[in-house]
C-alpha positions as a Markdown table, in Angstrom:
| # | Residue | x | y | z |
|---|---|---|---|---|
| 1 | Unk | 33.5 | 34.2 | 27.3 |
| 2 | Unk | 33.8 | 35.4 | 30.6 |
| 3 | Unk | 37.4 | 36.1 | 30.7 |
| 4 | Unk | 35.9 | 38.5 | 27.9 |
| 5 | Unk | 33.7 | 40.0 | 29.4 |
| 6 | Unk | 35.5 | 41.0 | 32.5 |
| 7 | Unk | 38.8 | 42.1 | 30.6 |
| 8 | Unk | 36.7 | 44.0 | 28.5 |
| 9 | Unk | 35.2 | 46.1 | 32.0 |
| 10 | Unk | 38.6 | 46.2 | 33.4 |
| 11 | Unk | 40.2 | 48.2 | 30.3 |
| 12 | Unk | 37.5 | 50.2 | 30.5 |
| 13 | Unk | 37.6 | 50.5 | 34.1 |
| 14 | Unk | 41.4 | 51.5 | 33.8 |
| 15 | Unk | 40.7 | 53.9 | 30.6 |
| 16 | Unk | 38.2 | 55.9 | 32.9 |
| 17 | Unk | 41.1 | 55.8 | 35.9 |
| 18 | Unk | 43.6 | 56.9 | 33.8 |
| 19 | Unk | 41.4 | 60.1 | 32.4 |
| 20 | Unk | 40.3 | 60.8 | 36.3 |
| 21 | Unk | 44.0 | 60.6 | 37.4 |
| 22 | Unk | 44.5 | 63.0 | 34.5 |
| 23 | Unk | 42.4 | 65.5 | 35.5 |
| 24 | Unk | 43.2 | 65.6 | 38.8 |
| 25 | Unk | 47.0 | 66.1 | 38.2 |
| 26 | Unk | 45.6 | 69.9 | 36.1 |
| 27 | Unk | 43.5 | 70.4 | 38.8 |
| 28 | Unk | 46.4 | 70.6 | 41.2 |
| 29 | Unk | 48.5 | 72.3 | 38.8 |
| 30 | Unk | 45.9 | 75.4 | 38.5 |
| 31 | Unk | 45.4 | 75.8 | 42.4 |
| 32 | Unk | 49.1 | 75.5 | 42.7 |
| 33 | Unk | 49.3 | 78.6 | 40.7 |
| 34 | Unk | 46.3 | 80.9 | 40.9 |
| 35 | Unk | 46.8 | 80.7 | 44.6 |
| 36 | Unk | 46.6 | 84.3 | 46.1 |
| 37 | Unk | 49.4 | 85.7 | 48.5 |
| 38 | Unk | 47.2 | 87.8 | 50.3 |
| 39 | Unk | 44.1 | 86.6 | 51.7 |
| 40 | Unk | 40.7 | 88.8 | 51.4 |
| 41 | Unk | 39.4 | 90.3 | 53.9 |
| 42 | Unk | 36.4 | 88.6 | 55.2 |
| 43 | Unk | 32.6 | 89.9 | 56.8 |
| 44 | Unk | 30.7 | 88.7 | 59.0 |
| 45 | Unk | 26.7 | 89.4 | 58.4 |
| 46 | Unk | 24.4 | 88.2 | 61.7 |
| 47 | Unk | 20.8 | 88.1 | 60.9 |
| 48 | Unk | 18.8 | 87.7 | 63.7 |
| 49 | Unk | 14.8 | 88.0 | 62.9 |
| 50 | Unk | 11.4 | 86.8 | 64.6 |
């Protein structure tokens, strides 16, 4: 019963694994290519108060 019980947490261990590797294999893909050639200009803002 405990071989049971532990096969049954490692599938779904390795079901949530498999989803996560998933996801992160897109996420590459869509910074790989929305990446900008040029980047924007940037400002710096210095608040100095009392």
């Amino acid at each position: 019963s405990m071989k049971m019980i532990a096969s049954t947490k490692l599938a779904k261990a390795q079901r949530a694994m498999q989803a996560g590797k998933e996801y992160g294999i897109a996420n590459a893909e869509v910074f790989k290519v929305a990446s900008s050639d040029k980047p924007a200009p940037r400002k710096l803002f210095l608040v100095v108060s009392s």
